[in-house]
N, C-alpha and C positions, 0 to 999 in steps of 0.2 A: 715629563719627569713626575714621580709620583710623589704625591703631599704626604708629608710624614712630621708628627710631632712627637714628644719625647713626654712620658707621666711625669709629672710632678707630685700628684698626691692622690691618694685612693680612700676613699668614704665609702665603704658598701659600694653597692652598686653604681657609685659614682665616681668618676676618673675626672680629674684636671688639667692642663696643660699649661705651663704659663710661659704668658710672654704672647706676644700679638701670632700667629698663624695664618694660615688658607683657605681653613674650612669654613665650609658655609653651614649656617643655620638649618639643622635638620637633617644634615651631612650625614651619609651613612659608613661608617668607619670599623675597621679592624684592630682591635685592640692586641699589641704584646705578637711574637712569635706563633700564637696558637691562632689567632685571627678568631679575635671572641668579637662578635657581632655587637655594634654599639650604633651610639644616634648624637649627635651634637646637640645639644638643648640650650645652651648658652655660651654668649659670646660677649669678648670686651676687649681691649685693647692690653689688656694685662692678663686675662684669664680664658679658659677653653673651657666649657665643662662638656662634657658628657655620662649619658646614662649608656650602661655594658646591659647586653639581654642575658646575658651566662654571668654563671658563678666568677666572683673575680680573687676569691682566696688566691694567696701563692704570687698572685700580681707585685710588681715591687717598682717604683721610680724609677727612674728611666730607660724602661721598657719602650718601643715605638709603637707609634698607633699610625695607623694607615687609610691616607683618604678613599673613596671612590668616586666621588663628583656626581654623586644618585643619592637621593632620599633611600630610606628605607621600605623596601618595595615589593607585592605579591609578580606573582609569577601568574599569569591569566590565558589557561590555554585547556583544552581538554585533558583530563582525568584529575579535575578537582575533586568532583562526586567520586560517593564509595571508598573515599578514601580517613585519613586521620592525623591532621598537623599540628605542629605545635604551636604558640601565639605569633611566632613571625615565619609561618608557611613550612616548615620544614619539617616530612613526611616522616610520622613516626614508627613506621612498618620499616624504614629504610634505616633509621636511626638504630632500633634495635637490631639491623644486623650487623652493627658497627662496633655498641656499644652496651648494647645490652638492653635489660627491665630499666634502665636510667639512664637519661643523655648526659655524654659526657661533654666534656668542657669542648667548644673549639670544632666542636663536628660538625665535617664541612659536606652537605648533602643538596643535588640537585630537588628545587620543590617538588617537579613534575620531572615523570618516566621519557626521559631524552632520547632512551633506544627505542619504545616503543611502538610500532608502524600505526598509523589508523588509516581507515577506508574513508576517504578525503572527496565529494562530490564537491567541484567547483560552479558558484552559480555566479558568474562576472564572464563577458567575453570581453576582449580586445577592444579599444576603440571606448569603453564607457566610459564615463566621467565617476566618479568615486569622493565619498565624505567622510568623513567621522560617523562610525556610528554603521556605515553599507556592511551589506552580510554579503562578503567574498568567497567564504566556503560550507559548508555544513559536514556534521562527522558525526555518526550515532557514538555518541560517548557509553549510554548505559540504555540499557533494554526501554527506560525509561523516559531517557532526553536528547531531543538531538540538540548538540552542539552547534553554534551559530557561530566562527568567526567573522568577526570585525574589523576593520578601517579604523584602527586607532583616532580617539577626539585629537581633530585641530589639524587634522593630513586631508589634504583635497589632491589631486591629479586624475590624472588619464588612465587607463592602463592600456601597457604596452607589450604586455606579453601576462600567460599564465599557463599552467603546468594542465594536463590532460585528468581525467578523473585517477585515482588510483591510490595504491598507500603510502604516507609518508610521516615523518616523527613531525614532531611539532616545530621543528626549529628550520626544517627547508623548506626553503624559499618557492612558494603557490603562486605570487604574483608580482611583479612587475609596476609600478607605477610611475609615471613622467610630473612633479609636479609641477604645479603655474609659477614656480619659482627657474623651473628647465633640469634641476636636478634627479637624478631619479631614486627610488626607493621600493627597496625587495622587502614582501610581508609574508610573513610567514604564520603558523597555528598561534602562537604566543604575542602576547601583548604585556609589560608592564607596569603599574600603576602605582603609585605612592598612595601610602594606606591612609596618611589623614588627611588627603586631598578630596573631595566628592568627586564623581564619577558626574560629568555635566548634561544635562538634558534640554529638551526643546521648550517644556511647561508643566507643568503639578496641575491636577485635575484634584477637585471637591472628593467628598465623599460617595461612594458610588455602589457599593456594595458591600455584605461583611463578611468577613475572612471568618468561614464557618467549621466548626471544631468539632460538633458534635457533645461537647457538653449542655448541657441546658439550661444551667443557671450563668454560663458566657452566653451562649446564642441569643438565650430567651430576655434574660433579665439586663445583662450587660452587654451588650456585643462591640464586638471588635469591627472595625472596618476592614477592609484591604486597602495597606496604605498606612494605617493608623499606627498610633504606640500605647503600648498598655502594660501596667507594670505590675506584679505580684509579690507584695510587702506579707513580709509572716516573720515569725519569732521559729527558732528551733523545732524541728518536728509536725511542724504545719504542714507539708505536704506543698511546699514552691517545686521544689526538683520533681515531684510526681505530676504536677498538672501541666507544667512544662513537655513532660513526657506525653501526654495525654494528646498536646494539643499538635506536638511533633508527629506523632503517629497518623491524627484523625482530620488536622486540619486540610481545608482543601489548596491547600499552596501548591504549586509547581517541584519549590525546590525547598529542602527546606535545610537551613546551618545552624548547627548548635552548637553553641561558645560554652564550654566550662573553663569560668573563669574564676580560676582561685579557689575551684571545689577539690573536696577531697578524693582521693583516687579511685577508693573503693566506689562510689558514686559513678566516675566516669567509666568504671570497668561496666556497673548494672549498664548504662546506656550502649557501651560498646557490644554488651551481652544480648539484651535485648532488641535491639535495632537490628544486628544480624538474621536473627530468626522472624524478625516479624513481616507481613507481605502487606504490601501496599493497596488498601482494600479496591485502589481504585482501576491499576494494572493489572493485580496477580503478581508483580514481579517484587523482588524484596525492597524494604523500604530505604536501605540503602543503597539502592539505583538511585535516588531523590535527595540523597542527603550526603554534605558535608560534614566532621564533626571536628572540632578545633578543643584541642586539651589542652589544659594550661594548669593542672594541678596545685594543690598548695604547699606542694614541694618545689615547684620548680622556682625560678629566679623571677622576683618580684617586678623586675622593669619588664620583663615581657608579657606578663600577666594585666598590664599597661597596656600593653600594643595589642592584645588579642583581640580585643572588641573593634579594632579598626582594621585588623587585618581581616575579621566576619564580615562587617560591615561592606568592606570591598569586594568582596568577592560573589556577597551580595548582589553589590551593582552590576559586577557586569551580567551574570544572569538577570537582571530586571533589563538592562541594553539590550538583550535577545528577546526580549516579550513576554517573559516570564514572570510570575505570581513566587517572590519569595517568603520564606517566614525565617525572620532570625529569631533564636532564643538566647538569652543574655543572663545565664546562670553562673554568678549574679553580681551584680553592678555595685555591691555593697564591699566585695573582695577588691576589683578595681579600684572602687573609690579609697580602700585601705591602699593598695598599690600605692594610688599619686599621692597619700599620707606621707606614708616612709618618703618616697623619693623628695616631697617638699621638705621633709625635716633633716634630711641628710642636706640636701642646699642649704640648710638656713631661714627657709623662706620664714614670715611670719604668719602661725596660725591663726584661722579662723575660727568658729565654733568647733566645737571637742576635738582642733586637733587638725582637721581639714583644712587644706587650702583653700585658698579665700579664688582663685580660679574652680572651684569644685562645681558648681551651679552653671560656668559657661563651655565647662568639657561636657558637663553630663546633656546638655542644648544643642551640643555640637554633635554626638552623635544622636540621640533621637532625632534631630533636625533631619538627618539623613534619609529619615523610613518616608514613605509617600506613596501617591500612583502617580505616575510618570508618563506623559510622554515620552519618547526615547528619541534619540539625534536621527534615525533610522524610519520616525515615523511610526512602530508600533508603542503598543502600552505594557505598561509592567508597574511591578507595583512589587516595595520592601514594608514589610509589617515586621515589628519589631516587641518582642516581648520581651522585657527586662524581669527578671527576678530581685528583688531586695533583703536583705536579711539585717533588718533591725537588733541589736542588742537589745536582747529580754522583750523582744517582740514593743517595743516603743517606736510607735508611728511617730513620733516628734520630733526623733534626731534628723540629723539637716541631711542624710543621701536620701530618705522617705521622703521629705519635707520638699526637698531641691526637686526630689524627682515629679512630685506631683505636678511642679508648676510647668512641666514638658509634657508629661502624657495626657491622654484625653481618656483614658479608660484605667479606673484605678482595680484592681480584686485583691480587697482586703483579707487576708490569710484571718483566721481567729483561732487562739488556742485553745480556748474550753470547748469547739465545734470537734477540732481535730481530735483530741481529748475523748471524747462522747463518739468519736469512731466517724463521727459526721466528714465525708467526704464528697466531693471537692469540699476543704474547709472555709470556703468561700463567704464572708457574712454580707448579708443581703441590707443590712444597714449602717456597715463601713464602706459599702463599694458603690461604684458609680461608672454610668458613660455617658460621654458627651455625645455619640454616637448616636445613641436610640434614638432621638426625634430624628436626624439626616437622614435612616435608614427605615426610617417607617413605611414609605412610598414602598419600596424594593421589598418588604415583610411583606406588608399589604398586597403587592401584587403577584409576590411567586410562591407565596408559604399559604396565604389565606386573608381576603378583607378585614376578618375581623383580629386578625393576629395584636394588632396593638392596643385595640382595648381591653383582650383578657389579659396582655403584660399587665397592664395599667392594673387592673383588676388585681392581680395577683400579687404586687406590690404595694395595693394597698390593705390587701388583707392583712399581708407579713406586721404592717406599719401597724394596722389596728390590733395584733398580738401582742406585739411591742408594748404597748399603749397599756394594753390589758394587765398584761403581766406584772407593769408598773405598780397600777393599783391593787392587784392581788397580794405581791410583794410589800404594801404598805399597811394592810389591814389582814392577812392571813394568819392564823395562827393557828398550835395543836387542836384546839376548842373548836373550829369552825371550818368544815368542810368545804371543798370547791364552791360546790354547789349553795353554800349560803352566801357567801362572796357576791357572787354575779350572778344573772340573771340571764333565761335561757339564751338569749338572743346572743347574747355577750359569750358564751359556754361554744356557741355552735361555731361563732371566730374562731375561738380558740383551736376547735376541733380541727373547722378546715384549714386554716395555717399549721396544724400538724399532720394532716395528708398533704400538704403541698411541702413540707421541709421535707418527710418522710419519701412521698411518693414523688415527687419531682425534683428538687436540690437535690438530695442525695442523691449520688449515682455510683455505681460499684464498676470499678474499674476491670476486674478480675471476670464479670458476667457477658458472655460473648453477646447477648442483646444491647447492656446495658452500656456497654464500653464505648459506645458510640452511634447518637442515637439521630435518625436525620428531621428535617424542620418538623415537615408534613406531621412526624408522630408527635414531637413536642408541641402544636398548637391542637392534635387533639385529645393530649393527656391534658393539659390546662383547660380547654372545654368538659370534660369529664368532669374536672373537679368541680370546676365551677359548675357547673350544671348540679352536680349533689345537691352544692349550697345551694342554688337556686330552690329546687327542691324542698331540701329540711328547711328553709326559713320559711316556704309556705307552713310547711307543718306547724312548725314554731309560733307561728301568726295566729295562728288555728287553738291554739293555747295547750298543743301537746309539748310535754316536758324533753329535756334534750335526754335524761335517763332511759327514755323509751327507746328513742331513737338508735340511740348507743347500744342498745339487743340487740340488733341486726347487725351484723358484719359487712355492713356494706362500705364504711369507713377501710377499713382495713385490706377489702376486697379489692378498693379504687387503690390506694395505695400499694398493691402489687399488679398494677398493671404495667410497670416498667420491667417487670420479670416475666406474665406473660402473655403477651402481645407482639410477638416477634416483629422485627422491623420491616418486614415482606408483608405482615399480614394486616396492615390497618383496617381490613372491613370487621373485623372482632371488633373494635370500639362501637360498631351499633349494639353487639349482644350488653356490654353495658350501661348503653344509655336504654335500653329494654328492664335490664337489672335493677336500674334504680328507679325507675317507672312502674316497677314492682313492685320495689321498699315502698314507694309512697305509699302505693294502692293498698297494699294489707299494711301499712301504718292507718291510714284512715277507718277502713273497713274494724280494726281490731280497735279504733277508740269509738264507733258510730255507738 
């Protein structure tokens, strides 16, 4: 008999029931004759509550709501990739032929294509023994990935029978199993999983490598692990949605999911725009063979814009369960944490700082907690990297979803607005941001990019730090009356210079420049040798008691600084005509003072 209770009261997005019920905690339910998808959030011997995913206008007391005895749950089977869902899975290519440019109320769509046939190779015979986690089938889902189905966590048996190779939709039955209980059980392409359950594993592996992007003040200065979590705080206009893009495009992930959570449309149209046309440098095939995108606009209904980062998250996992390298992006975590705003203030709940729930710091733990490298039940490794976007009001690092979030992530890249401002991109400031990352990863620098790779990082950020320093004092005693050059002293002058070839010629990077957009190690550890190498250089001269005005005639500053323009990424043996080039400056610098 099916569970069914009657409304009693409607708050926005939240529905009550009174009087004791059936449902269980986290219970996924049907609200009203239109079947609006909803979730049981609290329970008590006098009260039901639930959060509705859809609009609930027009709702009225006692309406019925309808149990199903399942969490609320993705649908886990081939043709996730290349596709476009909403925050609880429901495909919006399918939606708009129902209902148009805007979901309507109550629309009821399969996640995944139920008719569609795939070409099915079975790798299980008769007679195995089978686990959580065994790969029973394989299906080329997209030019770029094969599909690995799985022996759903916590199922052990024999199998007793399986289907021959050939095509079948996702929902018939491939295998046969006897389990050690004597029962038996048909698996088919599809598995389903409750989105804020973790996907279970065998063990979490250290740091081991870093999920390389191609930009080079990530790579170089800050890097990410694979596995790790790293968050992107900015104020308006900063450039979080572009580096996000950037890292979607170049990163070397397997697979990659992008959550717009709580962005605005036009935004998720550029990614929908962009992503179709762009080719995945590493196959030739388009880059959405590789990628999921999950829309959650800031039109749509606030409680589902809740659930999207956990229905990312999940779907995440089962691709890391196949062996795969994912990268989530989590644009942005600051629209979510407004989400569980509203919904705590419609409960009642009591706020914490400005307004947030006082649970705000152990939702935002509970998913980061989820990204890692993995062993898998299966015995392979995979690994979820997870980049969060943040969007501070008026760009204030101090409010508690910045705050909260830093004490989860190990990789912070601080957005700056006067960088952005000054055209300066990625607007990344080099003495807001941080990784925990860099020393665990130095071993793996050192040995597949170049030995000396971490001491010209080191190098490099101590320059920036001693500009920093300088500037101070420039800024303390500068005025209309007194020229740079009386300020400071050559030595001091020539800092300055080369932390402005290393902002210019290396931080900045131009997204737009088919070199520039994506640059790999090998060239970023010998553009930071270059520079360094200058300075080496002019500080001999400097010592020598030649003035830095001298120096600054020669274009050879400016010349090292468009070596990310050109020096194509094929052609690294050009960096010796450089280091020739500047082995020239010195030589007629000396010659023209002897």
């Amino acid at each position: 008999m099916e569970k069914t209770g009657k409304i009693y009261g409607i708050n926005g997005p939240v529905v009550y029931i009174k009087g004791k019920t059936d449902f269980k905690m986290g219970e996924m339910v049907y609200v009203s004759s239109e079947r609006l998808v909803g979730e049981v959030i609290g329970l008590s011997s006098e009260m039901t509550t639930i959060q509705v995913y859809e609009e609930t206008s027009g709702l009225k007391p006692g309406e019925l709501i309808y149990g199903t005895d399942s969490a609320i749950f993705v649908t886990l089977a081939p043709g996730i990739l290349n596709n476009i869902f909403d925050g609880i899975e429901r495909p919006l290519s399918e939606i708009e032929k129902q209902s148009g440019a805007f979901i309507s109320r109550g629309v009821n769509v399969n996640s995944l294509d139920i008719t569609k046939k795939w070409d099915v190779h079975i790798t299980i015979n008769v007679g195995d023994y089978v686990s959580g986690g065994t790969i029973i089938a394989t299906t080329q889902e997209t030019r770029a990935i094969v599909h690995k189905s799985m022996v759903p966590p916590y199922i052990k048996g024999t199998v007793v029978s399986v289907v021959d190779d050939g095509q079948y939709t996702i929902n018939d039955t491939i295998v046969t199993i006897k389990k050690d209980d004597g029962s038996t059980l048909d698996l088919t392409l599809t598995q389903k999983w409750p989105i804020r359950q973790p996907r279970p594993i065998n063990k979490r592996f250290g740091t081991t490598a870093p999920l390389v992007t191609g930009q080079r003040i990530m790579d170089t200065l800050f890097p990410l692990a694979k596995g790790g979590t790293a968050a992107i705080p900015g104020g308006f206009g900063t450039g979080k949605t572009m580096n996000q893009h950037q890292i979607a495009k170049w990163a070397d992930a397997d697979i990659i999911i992008y959550i717009g959570c709580g962005e605005r449309g036009n935004e998720m149209t550029q990614v929908l725009d962009e992503f179709s046309e762009l080719v995945d440098p590493k196959s030739g095939n388009p880059l959405m063979d590789r990628t999921t995108l999950i829309a959650n606009t800031s039109n749509m209904p606030v409680a589902a814009r809740e659930a999207s980062i956990y229905t990312g998250i999940t779907l995440a996992e089962y691709y890391r369960d196949m062996g795969y390298h994912v990268a989530i992006m989590a644009d942005s975590t600051s629209r979510w944490a407004e989400a569980l705003r509203e919904l705590s203030g419609r409960l009642e709940e009591m706020p914490a700082e400005e307004g947030f729930p006082a649970y705000l710091a152990s939702r935002l733990s509970a998913f980061y907690e989820r990204a890692g490298y993995m062993e898998n039940l299966n015995g392979t490794e995979g690994s979820i990297s997870i980049i969060g976007a943040v969007s501070p009001q008026g760009g204030d690092f101090s409010e508690p979803v910045t705050q909260n979030t830093k004490r989860f992530v190990r990789c912070f890249w601080g957005l700056d607005k006067s960088l952005a401002y000054a055209r300066h991109f990625p607007a990344i400031h080099w003495l807001t941001s941080y990784s925990e990352y860099a020393d665990e990863l130095t071993n793996w620098y050192n040995t597949n990019v170049g030995p000396d790779f971490s001491s010209c990082r080191a190098q490099v950020l101590s320059l920036l730090n001693q500009e920093s320093s300088l500037m101070e004092i420039v800024k303390l005693i500068f005025n209309k009356y007194l020229e740079l050059s009386d300020v400071l002293p050559d030595d001091q002058k020539l800092t300055l210079e080369i932390a402005r070839v290393i902002r210019l010629g290396f931080l900045q990077q131009n997204a737009f420049h088919d070199q520039d957009t994506c640059v790999p190690l090998k060239k970023q550890l010998l553009m930071m040798k270059t520079i360094l190498y200058l300075y080496e250089k002019s500080s001999k001269l400097i010592a020598m008691g030649i003035p830095m005005s001298i120096l600054k005639q020669n274009n050879i500053f400016e010349k090292v600084i468009a070596i990310k323009y050109d020096i194509p990424n094929n052609k690294l043996s050009m960096f010796d005509d450089y280091k020739v080039a500047i082995d020239d400056f010195y030589a007629k610098i000396i010659e023209e003072q002897a």
